[in-house]
N, C-alpha and C positions, 0 to 999 in steps of 0.2 A: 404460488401466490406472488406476484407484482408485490416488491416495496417500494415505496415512493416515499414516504418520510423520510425528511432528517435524519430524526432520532433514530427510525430504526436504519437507517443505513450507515451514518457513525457506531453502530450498536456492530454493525456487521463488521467494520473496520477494525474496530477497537479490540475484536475477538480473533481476527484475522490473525495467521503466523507471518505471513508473507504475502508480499504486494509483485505482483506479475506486472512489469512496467513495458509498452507496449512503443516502442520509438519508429519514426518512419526512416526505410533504410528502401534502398534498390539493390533486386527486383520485388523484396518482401518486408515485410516488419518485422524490427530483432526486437525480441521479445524478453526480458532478463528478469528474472527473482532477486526482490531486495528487501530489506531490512527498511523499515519506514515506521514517521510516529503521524501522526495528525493532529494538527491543531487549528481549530477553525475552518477555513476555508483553504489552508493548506496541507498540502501531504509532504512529508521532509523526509527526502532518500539523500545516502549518503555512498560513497566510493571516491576510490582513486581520480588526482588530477586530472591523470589524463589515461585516452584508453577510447574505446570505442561508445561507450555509452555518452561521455561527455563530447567526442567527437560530431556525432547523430543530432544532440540536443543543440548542440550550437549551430549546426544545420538547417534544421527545423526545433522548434520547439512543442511544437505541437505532440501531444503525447495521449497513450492510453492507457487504462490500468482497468486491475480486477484481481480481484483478490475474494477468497470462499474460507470459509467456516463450520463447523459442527458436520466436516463429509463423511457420510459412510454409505458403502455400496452393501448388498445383498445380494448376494449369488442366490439365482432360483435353480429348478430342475432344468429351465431350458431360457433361451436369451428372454422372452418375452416375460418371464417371471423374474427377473433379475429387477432390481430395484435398487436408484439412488435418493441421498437425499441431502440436502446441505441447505447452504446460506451464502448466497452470491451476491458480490457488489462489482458494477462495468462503470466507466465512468470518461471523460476526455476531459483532458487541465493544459496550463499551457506552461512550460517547465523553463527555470531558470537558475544559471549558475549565483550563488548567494557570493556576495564579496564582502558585506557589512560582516567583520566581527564580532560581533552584538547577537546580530541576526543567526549565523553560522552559530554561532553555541545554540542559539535559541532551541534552532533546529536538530540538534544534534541534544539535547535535553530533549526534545517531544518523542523521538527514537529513542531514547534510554526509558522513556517513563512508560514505552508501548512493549519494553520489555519485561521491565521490572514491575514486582508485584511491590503494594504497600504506597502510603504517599511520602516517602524519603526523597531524599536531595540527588540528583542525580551523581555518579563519581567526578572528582577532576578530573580532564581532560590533561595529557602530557603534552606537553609545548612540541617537542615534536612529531606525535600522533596526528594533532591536531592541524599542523603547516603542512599536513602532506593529505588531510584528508578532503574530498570534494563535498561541499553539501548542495543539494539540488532543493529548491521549493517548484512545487507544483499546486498553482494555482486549481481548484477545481473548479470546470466549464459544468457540466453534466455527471450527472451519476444516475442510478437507478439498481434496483435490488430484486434477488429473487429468492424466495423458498419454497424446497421440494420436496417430496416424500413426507418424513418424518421427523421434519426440521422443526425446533418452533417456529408458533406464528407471531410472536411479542420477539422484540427488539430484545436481543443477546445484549447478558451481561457483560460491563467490562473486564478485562484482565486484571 
């Protein structure tokens, strides 16, 4: 089943462990797992200064993601009885290095509260954790959703 909502596809997000962040590199796309929060129309990854993901982005900025939820597969007796099923969100944003201080915590609170359960205050940040840490906003362009097998068909609760 096509998700096309909103709701359910921040539902898909918000359930997500891990955002598969998709940067344009030659001959191929480097492809990286990262830790992410969302808020609004933004997706907030975070990593090191410097390094090859932040090299790629300042390149182009152009990006992709996808990120699944509730997966499990079913081994049958033979490949054609074998069965998946989950909750997929694909989506293209267009990513930028955050330099506002304000903002960079911002983003870095929406990542702590997509981990943590409960509505608490996210932890301090250590002054120099934080000078050394990159934060990335990712505008979202497109998204779209998918559920398969024996996935719900209502928009996943949040974490």
């Amino acid at each position: 089943m096509t998700i096309t909502d909103r709701a359910g596809l921040d539902g898909i997000l918000r359930s997500a462990p891990i955002l598969y962040l998709a940067l344009n590199a030659d001959p191929a796309p480097h492809v990286v797992p990262v830790c992410f929060g969302v808020e609004g129309d933004l997706l907030f990854v975070h990593g090191a200064a410097a390094g090859t993901k932040i090299d790629l982005i300042r390149a182009n900025p152009h990006v992709g993601f996808s990120a699944c939820t509730d997966v499990s597969i079913r081994a049958g007796a033979d490949a054609c009885s074998s069965t998946a099923s989950g909750m997929s969100v694909v989506g293209t944003g267009r990513a930028r290095i955050v330099e506002d201080e304000d903002e960079r915590t911002r983003g870095l609170d929406a990542i702590m509260r997509h981990y943590r359960s409960g509505d608490g205050a996210p932890p301090a940040y250590r002054p120099d954790s934080l000078s050394r840490t990159c934060v990335i906003a990712i505008r979202i362009a497109t998204m779209r959703g998918k559920s398969t097998g024996d996935a719900p068909e209502s928009s996943p609760g949040s974490r």
